[in-house]
N, C-alpha and C positions, 0 to 999 in steps of 0.2 A: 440635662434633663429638661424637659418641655414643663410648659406650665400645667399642663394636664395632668404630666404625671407627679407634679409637686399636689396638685389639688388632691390628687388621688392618694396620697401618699399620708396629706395632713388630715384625711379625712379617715383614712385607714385607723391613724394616731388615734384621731377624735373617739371615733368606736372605741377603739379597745380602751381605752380610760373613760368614758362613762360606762361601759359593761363592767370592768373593773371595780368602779365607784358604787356603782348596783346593785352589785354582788357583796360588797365591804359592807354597805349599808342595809340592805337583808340580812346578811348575818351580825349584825350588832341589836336587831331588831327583838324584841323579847316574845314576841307574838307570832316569829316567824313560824311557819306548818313546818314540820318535818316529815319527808319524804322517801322512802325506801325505792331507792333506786330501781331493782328491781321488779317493784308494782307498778314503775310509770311504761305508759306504750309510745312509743314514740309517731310523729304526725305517718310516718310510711307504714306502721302497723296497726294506725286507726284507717286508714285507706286503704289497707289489704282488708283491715276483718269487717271493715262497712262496706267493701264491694263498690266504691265510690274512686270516681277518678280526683286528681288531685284538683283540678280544676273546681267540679263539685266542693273538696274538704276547703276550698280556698274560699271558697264563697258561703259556705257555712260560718267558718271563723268570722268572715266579715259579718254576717249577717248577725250575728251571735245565735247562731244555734249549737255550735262547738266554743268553747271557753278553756282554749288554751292555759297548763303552767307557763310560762316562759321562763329559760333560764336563757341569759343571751337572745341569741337569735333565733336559738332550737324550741319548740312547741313538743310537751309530753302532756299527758293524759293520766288519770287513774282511771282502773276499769271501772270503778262506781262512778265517777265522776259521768264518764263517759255513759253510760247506762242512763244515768239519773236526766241528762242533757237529752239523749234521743228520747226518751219518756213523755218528758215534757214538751217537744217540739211536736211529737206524732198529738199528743193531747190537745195543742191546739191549732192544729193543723196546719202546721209548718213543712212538713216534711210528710 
């Protein structure tokens, strides 16, 4: 095995045990939100219904005019959450 693919390998480990630690520690948390799966949209469904390419949703997020859940590495949304964000960014002329 190449050192590359050893880096690539321990780095692979690295992820999955702080995502693991992340998720241990959200859920021991007393204040965590609770979520219904079902109401969240996920980042390719806020990109369909905003008519926006990803590129666009990507530089939102950075910018903070979208404020991603993270669970992991995946980005969901609630549809108020999302409503209340485009709101606020058309109001001051963000977007």
């Amino acid at each position: 095995m190449s050192q590359l693919d050893e880096i690539v390998q321990l780095l692979r480990q690295i992820n999955d045990r702080l995502s693991c630690t992340a998720h241990h520690l959200l859920a021991k948390t007393e204040h965590t939100a609770v979520w219904n799966v079902d109401e969240l949209m996920t980042r390719m469904a806020v990109v369909s219904r905003l008519g926006i390419s990803e590129r666009t949703y990507n530089r939102w997020v950075k910018s903070g005019i979208l404020k991603p859940i993270c669970l992991g590495n995946k980005h969901y949304y609630r549809e108020q959450d999302l409503t209340d964000a485009l709101r606020r960014s058309v109001n001051r002329g963000m977007i």
